[in-house]
N, C-alpha and C positions, 0 to 999 in steps of 0.2 A: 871379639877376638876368639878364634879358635884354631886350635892345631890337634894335630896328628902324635903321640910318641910313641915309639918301638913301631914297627913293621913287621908284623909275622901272617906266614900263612894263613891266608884264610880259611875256614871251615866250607865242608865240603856243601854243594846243594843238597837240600833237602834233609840233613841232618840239624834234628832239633838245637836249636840256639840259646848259650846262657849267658846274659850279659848283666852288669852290673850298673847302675845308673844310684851315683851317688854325688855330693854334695853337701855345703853345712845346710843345714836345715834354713826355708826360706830361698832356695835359689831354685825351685821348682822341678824337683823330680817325679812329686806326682802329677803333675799336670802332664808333663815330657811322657810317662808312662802308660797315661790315659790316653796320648795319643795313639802312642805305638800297640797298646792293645787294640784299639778301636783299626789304625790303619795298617797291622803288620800280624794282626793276630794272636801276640803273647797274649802270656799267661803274668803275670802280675802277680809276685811276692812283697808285700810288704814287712819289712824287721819289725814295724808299729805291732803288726798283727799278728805276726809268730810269736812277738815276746809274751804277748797274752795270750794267748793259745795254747803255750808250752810252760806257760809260769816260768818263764826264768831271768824274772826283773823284780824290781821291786820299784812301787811310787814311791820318788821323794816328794811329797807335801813342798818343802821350803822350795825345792827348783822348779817345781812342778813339769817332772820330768821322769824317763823310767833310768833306775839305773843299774844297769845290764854288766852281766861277765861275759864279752866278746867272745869266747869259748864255749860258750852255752850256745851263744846265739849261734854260733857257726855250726856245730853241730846238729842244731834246727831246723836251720837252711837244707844243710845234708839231706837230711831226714824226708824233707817236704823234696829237695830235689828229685830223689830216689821216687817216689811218687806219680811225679809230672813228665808226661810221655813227649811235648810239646815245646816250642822253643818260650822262654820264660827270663822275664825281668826281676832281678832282686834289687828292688828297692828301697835305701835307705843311706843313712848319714853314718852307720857302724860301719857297713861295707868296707871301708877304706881300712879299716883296724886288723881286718884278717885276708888269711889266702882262701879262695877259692875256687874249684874247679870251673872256668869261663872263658867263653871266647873271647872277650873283650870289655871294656868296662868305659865310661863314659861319667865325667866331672862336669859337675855343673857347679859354673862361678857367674856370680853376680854382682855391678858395683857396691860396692859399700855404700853410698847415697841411698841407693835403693834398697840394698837386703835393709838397711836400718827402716826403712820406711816398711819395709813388709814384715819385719820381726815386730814391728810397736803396734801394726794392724792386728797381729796375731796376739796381743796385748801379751809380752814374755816381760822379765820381768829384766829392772837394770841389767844385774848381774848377767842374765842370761842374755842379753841383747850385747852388750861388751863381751863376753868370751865368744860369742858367735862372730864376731865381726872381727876380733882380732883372729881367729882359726882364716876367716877368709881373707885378711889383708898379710896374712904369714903362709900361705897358700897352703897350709895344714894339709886338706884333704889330699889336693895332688903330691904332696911327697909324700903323704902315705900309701897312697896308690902303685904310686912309681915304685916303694920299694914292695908290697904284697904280690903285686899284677905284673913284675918285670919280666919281660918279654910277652906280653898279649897284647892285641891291640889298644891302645888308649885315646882318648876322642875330648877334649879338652874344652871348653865352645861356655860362650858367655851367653846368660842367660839375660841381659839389659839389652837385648833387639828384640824386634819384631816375633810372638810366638812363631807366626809363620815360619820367620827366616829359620829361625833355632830347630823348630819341627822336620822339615825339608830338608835343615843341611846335616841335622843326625839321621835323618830316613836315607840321605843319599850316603850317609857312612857306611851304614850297616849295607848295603845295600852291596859298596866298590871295597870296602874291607872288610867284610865279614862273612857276606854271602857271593858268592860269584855266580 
């Protein structure tokens, strides 16, 4: 399943692109990213790799997990934005928690069958396997998008098909609503 929400003008040609590609963790944004770097040429931000970068997390041992002041991070992103001369991907699962200056932003959902099957791959822990599943069967990420990113384009597309299909049908988004 995928769909469209808000409709706003697109961004003009040839001006650098910044888009957001977020989802709970496990529904494949970095895969989605590595595409688009290799076939569209971003630039690739990871939240993973600013929060260390910038020290502005802390490990929690018990979750095994960073745990971040969404204010910190957003002002990191800033910072590295200001930077990057070039159209660029911020990637991550915090995304969703703040506003940021972007053309559009792109949710990636995944069935529950599966993200459970790929959070246990990734050996997470109960707890952490149950709050991730319920964030995605309470569609968590997209309402918080919907309310951060109201009125930019939004690109909504389940990640339990074909890489191909999912690669293609976000290349041809970005493509008919983002870039003309």
């Amino acid at each position: 399943m995928s769909r469209s929400i808000n409709s706003t003008k697109p961004a003009k040609r040839g001006k650098p692109l910044t888009l957001v590609i977020t989802g709970t963790p496990g529904t494949g944004k970095t895969q989605l990213a590595q595409f688009l770097k290799k076939k569209m040429k971003f630039h690739v931000l990871e939240e993973k790799s600013l929060i260390q970068k910038h020290g502005i997390g802390t490990w929690d041992k018990e979750m095994n997990e960073w745990d971040v002041d969404v204010q910190h991070l957003k002002k990191a992103i800033l910072q590295e934005l200001k930077k990057i001369k070039k159209s660029t991907l911020i990637v991550g699962h915090l995304s969703c928690e703040i506003s940021l200056p972007v053309n559009g932003v792109i949710v990636l959902k995944t069935p529950v069958k599966e993200l459970e099957k790929r959070l246990r791959a990734r050996k997470y822990s109960e707890v952490k396997i149950q709050d991730n599943l319920f964030c995605e069967e309470t569609k968590y990420v997209e309402i918080r998008v919907r309310k951060h990113y109201a009125g930019k384009p939004i690109r909504v597309i389940s990640t339990g098909r074909p890489k191909k299909v999912v690669n293609d049908t976000i290349g041809a988004w970005i493509k008919a609503h983002i870039r003309t």
